[in-house]
C-alpha positions in Angstrom: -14.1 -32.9 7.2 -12.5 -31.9 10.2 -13.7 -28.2 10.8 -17.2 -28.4 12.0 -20.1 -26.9 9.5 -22.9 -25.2 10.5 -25.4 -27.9 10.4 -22.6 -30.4 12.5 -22.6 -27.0 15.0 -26.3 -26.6 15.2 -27.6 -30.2 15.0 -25.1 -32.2 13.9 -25.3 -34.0 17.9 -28.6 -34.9 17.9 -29.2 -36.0 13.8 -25.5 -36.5 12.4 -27.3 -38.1 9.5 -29.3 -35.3 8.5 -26.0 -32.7 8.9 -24.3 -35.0 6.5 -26.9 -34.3 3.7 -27.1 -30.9 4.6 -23.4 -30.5 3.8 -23.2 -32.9 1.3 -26.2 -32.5 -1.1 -27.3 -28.7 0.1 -24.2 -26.8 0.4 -22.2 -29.3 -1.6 -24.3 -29.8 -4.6 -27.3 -27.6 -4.9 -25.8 -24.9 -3.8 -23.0 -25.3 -5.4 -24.5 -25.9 -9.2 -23.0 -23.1 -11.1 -26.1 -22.7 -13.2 -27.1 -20.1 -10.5 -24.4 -17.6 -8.8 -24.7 -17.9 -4.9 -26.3 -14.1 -4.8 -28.7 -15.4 -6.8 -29.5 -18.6 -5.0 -29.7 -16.7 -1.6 -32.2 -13.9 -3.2 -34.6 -16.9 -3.8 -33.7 -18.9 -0.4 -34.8 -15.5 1.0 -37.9 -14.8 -0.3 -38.7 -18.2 -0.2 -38.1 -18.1 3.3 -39.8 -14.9 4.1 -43.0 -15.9 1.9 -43.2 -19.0 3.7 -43.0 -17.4 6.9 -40.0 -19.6 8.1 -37.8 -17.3 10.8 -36.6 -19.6 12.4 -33.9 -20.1 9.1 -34.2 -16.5 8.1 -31.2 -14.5 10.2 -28.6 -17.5 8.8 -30.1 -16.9 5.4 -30.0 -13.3 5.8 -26.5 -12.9 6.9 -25.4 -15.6 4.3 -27.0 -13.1 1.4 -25.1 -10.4 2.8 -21.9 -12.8 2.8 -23.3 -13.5 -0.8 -22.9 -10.3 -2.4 -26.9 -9.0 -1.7 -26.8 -5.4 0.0 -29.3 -4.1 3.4 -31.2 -2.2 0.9 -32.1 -5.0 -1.7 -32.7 -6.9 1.5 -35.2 -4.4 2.7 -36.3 -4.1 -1.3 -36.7 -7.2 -1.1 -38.9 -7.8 1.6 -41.2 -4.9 1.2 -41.7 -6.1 -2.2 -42.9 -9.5 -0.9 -45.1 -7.8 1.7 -47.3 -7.4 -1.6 -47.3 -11.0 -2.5 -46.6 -13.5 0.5 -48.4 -11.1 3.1 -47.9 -8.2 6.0 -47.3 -10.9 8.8 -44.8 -12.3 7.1 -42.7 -9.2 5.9 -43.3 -7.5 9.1 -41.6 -11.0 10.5 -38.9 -10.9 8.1 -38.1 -6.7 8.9 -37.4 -7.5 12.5 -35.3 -10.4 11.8 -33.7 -8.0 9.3 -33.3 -5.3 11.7 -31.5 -7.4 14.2 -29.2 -9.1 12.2 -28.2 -5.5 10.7 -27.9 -3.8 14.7 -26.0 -6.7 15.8 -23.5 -6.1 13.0 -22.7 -2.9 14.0 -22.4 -3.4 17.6 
């Protein structure tokens, strides 16, 4: 590979081993299974994500969903569905993160 990925950009300096899995078996092979369409596989990553009250992945997940074919509103269906089931805190977390990534887009 000679264009840098995003885990060789974010980390890729301090644990080149671990960005070589990431783009290898993450983005080259799980994601890349066919048995679920990439929509679908960021719909789980972000619930997963905002149930398990991770933000610090969320806004790359979030904008990757959008990239993935998911719109704002299942997004924000999404997340006020989960507010039900993984918590308040957590979806509360997860509509900032949302809201951001959405204002900084139109900017």
């Amino acid at each position: 590979m000679t264009e840098p990925t995003d885990a060789r950009r974010s980390f890729g300096d301090l644990a080149p081993h671990l960005a070589e899995m990431t783009d290898k078996t993450l983005f080259g092979e799980v994601w890349a299974d066919p048995a679920l369409t990439p929509r679908d596989r960021s719909l789980i990553t972000i619930t997963s994500l905002i149930s398990l009250y991770r933000g610090n992945e969320l806004p790359f997940h979030l904008q990757r969903a959008l990239d993935n074919g998911l719109t704002r509103e299942e997004i924000i269906a999404t997340i006020t569905h989960l507010a039900f089931y993984a918590g308040w805190p957590p979806a509360m977390t997860a509509l900032g993160i949302a809201r951001k990534l959405f204002d900084d887009a139109q900017d």
